[in-house]
NUMAR-645243 format. One record per residue (C-alpha): residue number from 1; chain; residue in three letters; x, y, z. Coordinates in steps of 0.1 Angstrom, whole numbers, plus 5000, padded with zeros to 4 digits. Each point is the difference from the previous one (the first is absolute). Layout:
<recs>
   num   cadena   residuo      x      y      z
   NUM        A       ALA      X      Y      Z
...
</recs>
This chain:
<recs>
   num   cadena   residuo      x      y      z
     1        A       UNK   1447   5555   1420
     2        A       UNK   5025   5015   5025
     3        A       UNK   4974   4988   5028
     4        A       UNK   4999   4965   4988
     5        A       UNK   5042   4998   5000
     6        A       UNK   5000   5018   5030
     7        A       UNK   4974   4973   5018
     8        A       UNK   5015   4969   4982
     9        A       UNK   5040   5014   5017
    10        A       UNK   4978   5001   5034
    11        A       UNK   4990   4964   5001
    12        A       UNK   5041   4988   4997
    13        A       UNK   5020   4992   5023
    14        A       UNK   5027   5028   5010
    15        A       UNK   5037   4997   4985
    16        A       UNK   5028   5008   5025
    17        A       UNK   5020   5027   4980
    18        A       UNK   5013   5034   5012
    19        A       UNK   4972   5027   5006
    20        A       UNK   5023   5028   4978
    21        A       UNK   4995   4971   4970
    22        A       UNK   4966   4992   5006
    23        A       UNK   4991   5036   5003
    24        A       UNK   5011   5009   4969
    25        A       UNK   4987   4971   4980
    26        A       UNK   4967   5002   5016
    27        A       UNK   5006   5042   4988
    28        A       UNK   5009   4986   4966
    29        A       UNK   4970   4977   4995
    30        A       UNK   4976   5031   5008
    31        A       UNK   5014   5025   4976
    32        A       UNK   4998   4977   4970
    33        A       UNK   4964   4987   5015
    34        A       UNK   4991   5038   4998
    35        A       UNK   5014   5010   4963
    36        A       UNK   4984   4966   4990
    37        A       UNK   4967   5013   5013
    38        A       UNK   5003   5033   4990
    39        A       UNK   5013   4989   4963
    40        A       UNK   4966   4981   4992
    41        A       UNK   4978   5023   5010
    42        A       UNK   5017   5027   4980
    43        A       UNK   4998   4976   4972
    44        A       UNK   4963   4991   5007
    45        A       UNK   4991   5042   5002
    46        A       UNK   5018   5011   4972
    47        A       UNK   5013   4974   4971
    48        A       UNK   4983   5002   4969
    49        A       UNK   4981   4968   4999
    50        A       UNK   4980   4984   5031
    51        A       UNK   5020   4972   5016
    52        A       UNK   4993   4963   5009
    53        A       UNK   5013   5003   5038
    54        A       UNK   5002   4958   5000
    55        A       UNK   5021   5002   4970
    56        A       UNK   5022   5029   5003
    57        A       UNK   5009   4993   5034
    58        A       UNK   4999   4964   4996
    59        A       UNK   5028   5001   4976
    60        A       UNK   5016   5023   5025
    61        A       UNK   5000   4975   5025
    62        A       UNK   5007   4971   4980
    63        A       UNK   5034   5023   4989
    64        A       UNK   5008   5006   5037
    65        A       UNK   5000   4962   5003
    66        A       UNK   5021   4993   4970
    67        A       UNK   5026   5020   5013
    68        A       UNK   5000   4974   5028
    69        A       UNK   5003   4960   4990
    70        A       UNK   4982   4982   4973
    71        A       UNK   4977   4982   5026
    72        A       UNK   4986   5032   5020
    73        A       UNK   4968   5005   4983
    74        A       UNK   4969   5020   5002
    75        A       UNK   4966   4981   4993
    76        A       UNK   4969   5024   4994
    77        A       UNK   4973   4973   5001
    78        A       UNK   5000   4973   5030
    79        A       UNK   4992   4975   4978
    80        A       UNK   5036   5005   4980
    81        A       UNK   5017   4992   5027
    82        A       UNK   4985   4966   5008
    83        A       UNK   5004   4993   4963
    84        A       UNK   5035   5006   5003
    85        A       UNK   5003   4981   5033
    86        A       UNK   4978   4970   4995
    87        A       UNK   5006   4997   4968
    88        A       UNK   4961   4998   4988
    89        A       UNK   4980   5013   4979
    90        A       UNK   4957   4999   4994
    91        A       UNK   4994   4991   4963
    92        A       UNK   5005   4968   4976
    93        A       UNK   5032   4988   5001
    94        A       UNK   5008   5003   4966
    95        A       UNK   5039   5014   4986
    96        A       UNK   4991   5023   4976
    97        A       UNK   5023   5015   4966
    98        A       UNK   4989   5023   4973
    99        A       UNK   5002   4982   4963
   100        A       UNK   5024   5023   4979
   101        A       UNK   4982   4987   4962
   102        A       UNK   4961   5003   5014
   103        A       UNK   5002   5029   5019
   104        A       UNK   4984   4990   5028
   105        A       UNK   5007   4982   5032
   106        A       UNK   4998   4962   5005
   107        A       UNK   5001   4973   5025
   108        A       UNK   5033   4988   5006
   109        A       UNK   4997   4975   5029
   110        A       UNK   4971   4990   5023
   111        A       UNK   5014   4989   5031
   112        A       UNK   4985   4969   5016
   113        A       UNK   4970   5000   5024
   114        A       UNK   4992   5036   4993
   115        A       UNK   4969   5015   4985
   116        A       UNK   5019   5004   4966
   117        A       UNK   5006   4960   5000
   118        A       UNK   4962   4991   5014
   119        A       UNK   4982   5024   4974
   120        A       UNK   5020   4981   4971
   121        A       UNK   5026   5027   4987
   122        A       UNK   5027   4992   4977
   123        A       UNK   5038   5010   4989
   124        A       UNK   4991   5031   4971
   125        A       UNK   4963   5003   5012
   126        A       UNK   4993   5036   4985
   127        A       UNK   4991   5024   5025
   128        A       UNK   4969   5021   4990
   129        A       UNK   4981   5010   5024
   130        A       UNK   4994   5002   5037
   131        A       UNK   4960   5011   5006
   132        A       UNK   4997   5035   4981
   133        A       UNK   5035   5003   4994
   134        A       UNK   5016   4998   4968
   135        A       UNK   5037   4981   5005
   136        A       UNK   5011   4997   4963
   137        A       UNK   5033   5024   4990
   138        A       UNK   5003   5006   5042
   139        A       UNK   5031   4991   5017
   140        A       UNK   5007   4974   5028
   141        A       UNK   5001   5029   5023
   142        A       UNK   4963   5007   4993
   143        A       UNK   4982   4965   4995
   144        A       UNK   5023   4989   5032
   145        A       UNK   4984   5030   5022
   146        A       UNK   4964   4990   4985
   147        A       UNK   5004   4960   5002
   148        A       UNK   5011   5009   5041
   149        A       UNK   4972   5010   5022
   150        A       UNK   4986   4992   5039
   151        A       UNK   5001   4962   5008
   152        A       UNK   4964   4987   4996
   153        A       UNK   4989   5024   4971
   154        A       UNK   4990   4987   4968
   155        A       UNK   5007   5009   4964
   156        A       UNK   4992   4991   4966
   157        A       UNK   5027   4997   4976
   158        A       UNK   5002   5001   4963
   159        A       UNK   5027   4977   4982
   160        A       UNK   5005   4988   4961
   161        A       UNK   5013   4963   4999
   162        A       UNK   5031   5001   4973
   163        A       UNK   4997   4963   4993
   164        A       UNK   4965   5006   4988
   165        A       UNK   4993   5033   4998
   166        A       UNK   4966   4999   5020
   167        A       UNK   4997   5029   5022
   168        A       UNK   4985   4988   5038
   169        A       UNK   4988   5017   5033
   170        A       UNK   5003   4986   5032
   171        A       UNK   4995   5010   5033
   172        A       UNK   5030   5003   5026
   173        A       UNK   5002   5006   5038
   174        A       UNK   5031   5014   5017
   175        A       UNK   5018   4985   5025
   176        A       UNK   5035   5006   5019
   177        A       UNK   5026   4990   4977
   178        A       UNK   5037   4989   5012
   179        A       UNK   5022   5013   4973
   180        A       UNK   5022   4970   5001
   181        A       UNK   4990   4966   5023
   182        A       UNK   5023   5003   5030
   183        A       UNK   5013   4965   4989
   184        A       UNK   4998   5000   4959
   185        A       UNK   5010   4963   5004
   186        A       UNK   5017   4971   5021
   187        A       UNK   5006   4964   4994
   188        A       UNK   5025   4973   4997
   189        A       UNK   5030   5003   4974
   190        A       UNK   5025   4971   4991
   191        A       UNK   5022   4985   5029
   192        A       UNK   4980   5004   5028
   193        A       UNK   5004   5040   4995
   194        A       UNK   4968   5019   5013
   195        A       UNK   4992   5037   4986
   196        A       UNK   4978   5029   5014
   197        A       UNK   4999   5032   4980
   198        A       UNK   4991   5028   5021
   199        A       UNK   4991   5031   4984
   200        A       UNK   4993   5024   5030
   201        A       UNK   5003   5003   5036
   202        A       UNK   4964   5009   5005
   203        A       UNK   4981   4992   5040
   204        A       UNK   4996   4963   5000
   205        A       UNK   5024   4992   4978
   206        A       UNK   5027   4977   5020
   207        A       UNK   4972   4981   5008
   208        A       UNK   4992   4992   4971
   209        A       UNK   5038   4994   4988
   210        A       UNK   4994   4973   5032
   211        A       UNK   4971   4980   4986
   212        A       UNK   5015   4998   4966
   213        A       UNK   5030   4989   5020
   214        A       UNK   4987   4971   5022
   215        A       UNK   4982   4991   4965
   216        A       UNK   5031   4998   4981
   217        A       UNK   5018   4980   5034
   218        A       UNK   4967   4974   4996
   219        A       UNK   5012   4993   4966
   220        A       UNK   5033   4992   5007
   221        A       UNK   5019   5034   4997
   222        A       UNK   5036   4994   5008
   223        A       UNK   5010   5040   4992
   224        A       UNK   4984   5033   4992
   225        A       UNK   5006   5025   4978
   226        A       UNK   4982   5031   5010
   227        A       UNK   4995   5030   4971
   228        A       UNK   5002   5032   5009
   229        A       UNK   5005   5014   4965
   230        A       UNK   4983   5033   4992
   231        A       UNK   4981   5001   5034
   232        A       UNK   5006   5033   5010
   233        A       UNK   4992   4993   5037
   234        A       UNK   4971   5012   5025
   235        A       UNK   4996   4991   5035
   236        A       UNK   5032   5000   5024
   237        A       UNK   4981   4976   5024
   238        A       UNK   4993   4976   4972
   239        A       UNK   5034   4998   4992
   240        A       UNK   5011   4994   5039
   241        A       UNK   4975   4974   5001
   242        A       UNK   5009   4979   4965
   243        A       UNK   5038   5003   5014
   244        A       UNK   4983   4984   5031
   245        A       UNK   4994   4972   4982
   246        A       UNK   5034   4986   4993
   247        A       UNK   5021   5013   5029
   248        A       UNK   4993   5000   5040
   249        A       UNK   4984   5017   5022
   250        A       UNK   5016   5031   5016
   251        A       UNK   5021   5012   4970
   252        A       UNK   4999   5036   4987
   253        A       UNK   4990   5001   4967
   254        A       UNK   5000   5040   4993
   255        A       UNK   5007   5033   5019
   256        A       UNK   4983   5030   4992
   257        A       UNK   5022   5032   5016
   258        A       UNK   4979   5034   4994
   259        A       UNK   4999   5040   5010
   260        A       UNK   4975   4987   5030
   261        A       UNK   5006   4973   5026
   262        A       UNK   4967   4987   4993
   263        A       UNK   5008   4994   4966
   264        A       UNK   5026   4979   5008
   265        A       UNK   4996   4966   5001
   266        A       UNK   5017   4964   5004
   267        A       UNK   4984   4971   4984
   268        A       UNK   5005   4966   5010
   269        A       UNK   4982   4961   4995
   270        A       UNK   4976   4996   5022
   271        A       UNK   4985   4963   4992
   272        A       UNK   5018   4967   4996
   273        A       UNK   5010   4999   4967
   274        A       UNK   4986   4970   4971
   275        A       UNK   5031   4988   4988
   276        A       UNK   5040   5013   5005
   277        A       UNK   5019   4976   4980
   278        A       UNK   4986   4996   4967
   279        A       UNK   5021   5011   4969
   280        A       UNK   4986   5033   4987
   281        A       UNK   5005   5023   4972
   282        A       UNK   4986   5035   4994
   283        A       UNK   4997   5014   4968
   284        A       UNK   5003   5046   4996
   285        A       UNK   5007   5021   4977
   286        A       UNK   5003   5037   4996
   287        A       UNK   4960   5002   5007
   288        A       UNK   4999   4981   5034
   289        A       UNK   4997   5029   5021
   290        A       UNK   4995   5012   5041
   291        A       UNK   4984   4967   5013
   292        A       UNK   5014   4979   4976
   293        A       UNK   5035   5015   5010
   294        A       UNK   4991   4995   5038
   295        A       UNK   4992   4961   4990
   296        A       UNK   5029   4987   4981
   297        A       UNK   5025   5027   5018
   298        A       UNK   4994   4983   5034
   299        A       UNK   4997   4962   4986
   300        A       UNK   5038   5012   4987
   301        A       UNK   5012   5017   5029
   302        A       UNK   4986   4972   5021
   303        A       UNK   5021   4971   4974
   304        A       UNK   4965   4984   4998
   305        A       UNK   4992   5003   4959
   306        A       UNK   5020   5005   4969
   307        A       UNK   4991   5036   4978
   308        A       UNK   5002   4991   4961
   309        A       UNK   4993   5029   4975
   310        A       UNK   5009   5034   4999
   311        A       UNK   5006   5031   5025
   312        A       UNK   4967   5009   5012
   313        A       UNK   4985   5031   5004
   314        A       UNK   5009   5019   5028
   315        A       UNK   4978   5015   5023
   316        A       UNK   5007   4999   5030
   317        A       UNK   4977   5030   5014
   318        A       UNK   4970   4996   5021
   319        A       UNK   4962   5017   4997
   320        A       UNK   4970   5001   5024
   321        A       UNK   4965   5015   4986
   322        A       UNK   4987   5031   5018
   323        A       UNK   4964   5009   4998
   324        A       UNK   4998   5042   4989
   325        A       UNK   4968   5020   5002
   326        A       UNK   4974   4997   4974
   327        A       UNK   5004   4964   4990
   328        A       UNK   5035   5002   4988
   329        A       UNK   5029   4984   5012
   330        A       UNK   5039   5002   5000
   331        A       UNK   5021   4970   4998
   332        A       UNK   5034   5010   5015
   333        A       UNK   5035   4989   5004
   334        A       UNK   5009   4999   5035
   335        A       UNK   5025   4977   5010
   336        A       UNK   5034   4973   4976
   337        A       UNK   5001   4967   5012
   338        A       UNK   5027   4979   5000
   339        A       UNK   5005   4962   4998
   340        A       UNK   5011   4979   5021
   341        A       UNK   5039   5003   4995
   342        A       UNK   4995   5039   5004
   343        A       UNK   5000   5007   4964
   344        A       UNK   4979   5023   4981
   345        A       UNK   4993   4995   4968
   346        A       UNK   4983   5037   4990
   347        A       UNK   5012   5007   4965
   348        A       UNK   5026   4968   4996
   349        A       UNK   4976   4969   5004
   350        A       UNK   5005   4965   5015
   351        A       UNK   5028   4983   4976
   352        A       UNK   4990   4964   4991
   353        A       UNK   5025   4973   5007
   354        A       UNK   4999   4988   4968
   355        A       UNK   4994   5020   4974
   356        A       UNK   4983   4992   4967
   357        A       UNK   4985   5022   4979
   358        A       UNK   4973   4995   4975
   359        A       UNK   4999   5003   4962
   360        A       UNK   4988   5033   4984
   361        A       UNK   4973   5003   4979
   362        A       UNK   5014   5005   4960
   363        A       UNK   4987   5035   4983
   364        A       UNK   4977   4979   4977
   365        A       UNK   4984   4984   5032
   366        A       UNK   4996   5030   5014
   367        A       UNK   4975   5017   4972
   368        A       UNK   4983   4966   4988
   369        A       UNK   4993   4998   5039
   370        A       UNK   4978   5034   4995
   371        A       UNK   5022   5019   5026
   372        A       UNK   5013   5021   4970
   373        A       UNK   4986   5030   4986
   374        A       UNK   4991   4972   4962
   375        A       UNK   4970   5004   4981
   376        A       UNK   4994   4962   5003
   377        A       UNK   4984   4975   5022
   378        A       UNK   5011   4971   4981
   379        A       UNK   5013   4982   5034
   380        A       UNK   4969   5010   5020
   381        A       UNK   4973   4989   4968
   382        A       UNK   5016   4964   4992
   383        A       UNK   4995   4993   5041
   384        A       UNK   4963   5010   4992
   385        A       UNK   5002   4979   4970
   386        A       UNK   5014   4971   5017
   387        A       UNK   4979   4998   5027
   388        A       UNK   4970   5005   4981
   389        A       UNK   5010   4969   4978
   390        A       UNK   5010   4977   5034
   391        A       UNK   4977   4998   5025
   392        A       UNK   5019   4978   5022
   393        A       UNK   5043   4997   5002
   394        A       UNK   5024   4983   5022
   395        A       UNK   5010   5007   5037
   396        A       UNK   5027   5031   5004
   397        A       UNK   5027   4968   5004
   398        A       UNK   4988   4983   4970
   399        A       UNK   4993   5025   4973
   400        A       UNK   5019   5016   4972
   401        A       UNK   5000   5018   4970
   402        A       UNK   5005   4975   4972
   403        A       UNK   5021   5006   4967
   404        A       UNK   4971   5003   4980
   405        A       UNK   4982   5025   5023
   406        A       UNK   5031   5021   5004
   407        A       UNK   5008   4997   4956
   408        A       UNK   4963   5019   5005
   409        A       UNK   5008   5027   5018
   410        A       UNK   5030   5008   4983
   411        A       UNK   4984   5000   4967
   412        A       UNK   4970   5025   5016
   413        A       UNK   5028   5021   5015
   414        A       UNK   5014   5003   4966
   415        A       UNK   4968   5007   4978
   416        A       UNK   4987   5025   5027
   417        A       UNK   5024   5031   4988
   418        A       UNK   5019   4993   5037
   419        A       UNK   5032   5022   5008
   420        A       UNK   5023   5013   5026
   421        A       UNK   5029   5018   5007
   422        A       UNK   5028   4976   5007
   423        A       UNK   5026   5016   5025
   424        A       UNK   5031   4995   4982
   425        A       UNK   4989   5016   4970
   426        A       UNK   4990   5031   5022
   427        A       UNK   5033   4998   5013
   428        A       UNK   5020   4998   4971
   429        A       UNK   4982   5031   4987
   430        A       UNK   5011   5021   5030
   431        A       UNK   5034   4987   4992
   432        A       UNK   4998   5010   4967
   433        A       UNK   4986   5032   5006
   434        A       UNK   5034   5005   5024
   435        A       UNK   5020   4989   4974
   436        A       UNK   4991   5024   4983
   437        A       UNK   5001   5027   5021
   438        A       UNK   5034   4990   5012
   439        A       UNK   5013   4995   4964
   440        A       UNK   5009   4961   5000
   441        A       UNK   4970   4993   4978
   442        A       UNK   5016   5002   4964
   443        A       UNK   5031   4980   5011
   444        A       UNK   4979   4972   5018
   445        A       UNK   4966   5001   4971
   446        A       UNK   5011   4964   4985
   447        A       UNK   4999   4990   5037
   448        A       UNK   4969   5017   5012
   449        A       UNK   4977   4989   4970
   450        A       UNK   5014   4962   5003
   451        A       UNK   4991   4998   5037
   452        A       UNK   4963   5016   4990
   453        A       UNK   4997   4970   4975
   454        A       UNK   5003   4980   5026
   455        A       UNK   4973   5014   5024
   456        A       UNK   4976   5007   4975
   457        A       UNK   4961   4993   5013
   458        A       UNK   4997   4963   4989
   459        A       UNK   4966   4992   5017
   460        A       UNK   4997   4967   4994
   461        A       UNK   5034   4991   5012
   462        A       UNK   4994   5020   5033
   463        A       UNK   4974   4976   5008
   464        A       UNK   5021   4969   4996
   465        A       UNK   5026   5016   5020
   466        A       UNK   4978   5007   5026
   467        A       UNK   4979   4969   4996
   468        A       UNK   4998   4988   5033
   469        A       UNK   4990   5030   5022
   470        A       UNK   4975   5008   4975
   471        A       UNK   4985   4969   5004
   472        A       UNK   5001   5006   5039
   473        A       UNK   4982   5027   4999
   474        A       UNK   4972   4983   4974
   475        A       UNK   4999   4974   5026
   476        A       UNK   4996   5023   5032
   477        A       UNK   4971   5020   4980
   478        A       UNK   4984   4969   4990
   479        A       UNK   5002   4983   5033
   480        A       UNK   4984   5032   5021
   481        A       UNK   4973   4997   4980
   482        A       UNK   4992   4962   5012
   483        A       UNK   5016   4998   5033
   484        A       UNK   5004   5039   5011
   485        A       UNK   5031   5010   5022
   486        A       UNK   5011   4971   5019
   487        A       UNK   5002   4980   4963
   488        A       UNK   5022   5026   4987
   489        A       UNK   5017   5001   5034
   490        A       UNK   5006   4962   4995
   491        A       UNK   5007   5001   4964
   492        A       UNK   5024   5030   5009
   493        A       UNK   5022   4973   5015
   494        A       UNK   5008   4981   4972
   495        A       UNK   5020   5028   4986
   496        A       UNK   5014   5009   5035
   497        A       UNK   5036   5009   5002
   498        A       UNK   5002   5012   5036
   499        A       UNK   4974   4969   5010
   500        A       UNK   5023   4977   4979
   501        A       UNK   5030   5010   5026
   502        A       UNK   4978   4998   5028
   503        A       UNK   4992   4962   4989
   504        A       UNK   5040   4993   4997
   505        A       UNK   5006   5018   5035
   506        A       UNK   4971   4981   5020
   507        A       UNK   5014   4966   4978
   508        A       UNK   5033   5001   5016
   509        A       UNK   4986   5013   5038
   510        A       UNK   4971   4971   5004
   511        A       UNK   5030   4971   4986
   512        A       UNK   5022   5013   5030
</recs>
């Protein structure tokens, strides 16, 4: 190990600090090297059980690097690493989620033009087997590292249809799956306003942000709103280059300052740029991350878009991959950038210009959804229900959950034995627990058991109350099902708070 650190310090370029400092750091680094070595193989001689050397000092590694920055990490296959750097996977292209009432785990949502799609799976397929091995009672975890394989390698898989109950095989290749399309979905919106939602900053990516551009421009686009929501970034030079689209030639975009001159780095436009005047909006939020924050930081510092949305993420560090012995690999911070006003946003994030935040989702949203630890899948079963008994709906613009369709769920949510725990009621119990503690309780009990009147679990009102995002979410389940992720991106819309703003903004900017 020491000779590998030792060799990978040899092939950097030498830092001009004093010898005395030097010496004793490069002192410092050897002792600890040397107890490190000598520690494991005392360990490996003498502990009671026999060690796994790739686990033991793999989560001595991977604790070095914790001690460091979230984004320094340690990646023991090849492969992981251009996963996490491309973004792609080999296997189906199906999400996935373990059905809390059968026990098993079931298809959630085939994603379009994948295996999963072609081979004819559907929303709440049973999982049962995948060639010898048994999948029922196994969790995500499991079926997910059997359903993933090489590209090009084929699999039989074993699924029970709930709609009629007939168990069928069929036979599925793999292929390299993008987790999310680098453009979920772009298109023309009311007023003239083009949109392009951009998920992640992967190689190739401006350029396709510029075809879905000059599209958009063909039809007439008269303003953009460019979504960065939840993209959690990727490629600096993609970002550089998508900037290059709407500002000149010759303009620094980023600056990366590191420990190394080499590492340093000034990025400017380099081609003539497609358009510099039209109106633009970009959308963040606290999950637009590294290029994301490179992109609509230097459209703001550069006055040539409006941020809408909330205080994005904040990282403002960079990392390079560096190949290590024995097919592993580090991924390593090396260097901050900073945008083009000099700011660094490491820890505080770009702050929109206007900001609008979106609506929370309501407790009871929140565990009919399935992302609470309920023992029903009420939500997830009448979507299986529903598309069983419609075979064809309306466009993501057009459809909607009628009253008669929604009077249905409700009354299934009520028959199926449904509950949660509604926050105020948790709350007031901790109050009354401090009450009581505190000795106010006896004095203020007429008070206390009048206000637990009030929030007592009415189920059925809960869902009038919350009416309208419930039926949102319906919608959004029931529309991936027909039109995949750029309908629900499109339907998404509808409900849009922050696109809503961006509308009124780019309204007022195009009648100027």
């Amino acid at each position: 190990m020491r000779k590998y650190i030792v060799l990978l310090f040899m092939t950097l370029a030498p830092i001009v600090v004093p010898a005395q400092e030097t010496k004793n750091h490069n002192l410092e680094v050897a002792k600890n090297l040397d107890i490190f070595n000598q520690l494991y193989k005392n360990l490996d001689l003498m502990y009671v059980d026999t060690l796994d050397a790739n686990r033991v000092i793999g989560t001595g590694i991977r604790a070095m690097l914790k001690s460091l920055d979230p984004y320094t990490e340690y990646f023991s296959e090849q492969k992981d690493l251009k996963t996490f750097i491309s973004g792609k996977y080999a296997g189906i292209g199906a999400l996935i989620r373990y059905h809390l009432v059968k026990k098993t785990v079931v298809v959630d949502e085939p994603y379009a033009g994948t295996p999963a799609q072609e081979a004819g799976l559907k929303k709440g397929d049973e999982i049962l087997s995948i060639d010898d091995s048994v999948m029922t009672g196994k969790d995500t975890k499991y079926v997910s590292e059997h359903l993933r394989g090489d590209a090009g390698t084929t699999f039989l898989l074993k699924i029970r249809r709930p709609s009629t109950g007939k168990e069928m095989k069929m036979k599925i290749t793999r292929r390299q799956i993008q987790y999310t399309p680098t453009i979920p979905y772009y298109g023309m919106r009311e007023g003239g306003t083009g949109y392009i939602s951009l998920s992640q900053f992967t190689e190739g990516c401006a350029q396709e942000v510029r075809r879905a551009f000059l599209d958009l421009r063909n039809q007439g686009m008269k303003s953009l709103v460019l979504d960065l929501r939840g993209n959690g970034g990727g490629s600096e030079a993609e970002a550089v280059n998508l900037v290059n689209m709407f500002v000149p030639r010759g303009q620094t975009v980023v600056s990366n300052k590191g420990k190394l001159r080499q590492l340093s780095h000034e990025y400017k436009t380099s081609m003539e740029p497609l358009d510099t005047v039209i109106p633009m909006v970009v959308l963040v939020n606290g999950e637009s991350a590294s290029a994301s924050e490179i992109t609509c930081g230097a459209l703001q510092d550069m006055h040539r878009a409006k941020i809408i949305g909330t205080r994005t993420y904040g990282k403002g560090l960079v990392q390079v991959p560096i190949d290590l012995p024995y097919n592993t690999n580090l991924k390593i911070t090396t260097s901050r950038y900073y945008l083009p006003s000099g700011r660094s946003i490491q820890g505080t994030g770009v702050e929109p210009d206007i900001v609008v935040k979106q609506d929370t989702l309501p407790n009871i949203a929140y565990y009919l959804s399935g992302s609470g630890l309920d023992s029903t899948e009420v939500m997830f079963d009448y979507v299986v229900d529903y598309i069983t008994r419609h075979p064809t709906i309306a466009s993501p613009s057009e459809f909607r959950i009628t009253d008669a369709d929604f009077k249905d769920f409700k009354e299934r949510v009520m028959k199926s034995g449904f509950t949660y725990d509604p926050v105020s009621k948790k709350q007031l119990d901790e109050l009354v627990k401090t009450a009581k503690f505190e000795g106010y309780y006896d004095d203020a009990r007429d008070a206390f058991e009048l206000l637990e009147s009030k929030l007592k679990h009415n189920l059925g009102r809960d869902m009038d109350l919350h009416a309208t995002i419930l039926r949102q979410l319906l919608e959004t389940d029931i529309i991936a099902a027909y039109y995949y992720t750029p309908g629900v991106v499109e339907l998404g819309l509808r409900y849009d708070k922050q696109f809503q703003e961006a509308l009124r903004v780019l309204g007022e900017a195009t009648k100027q």
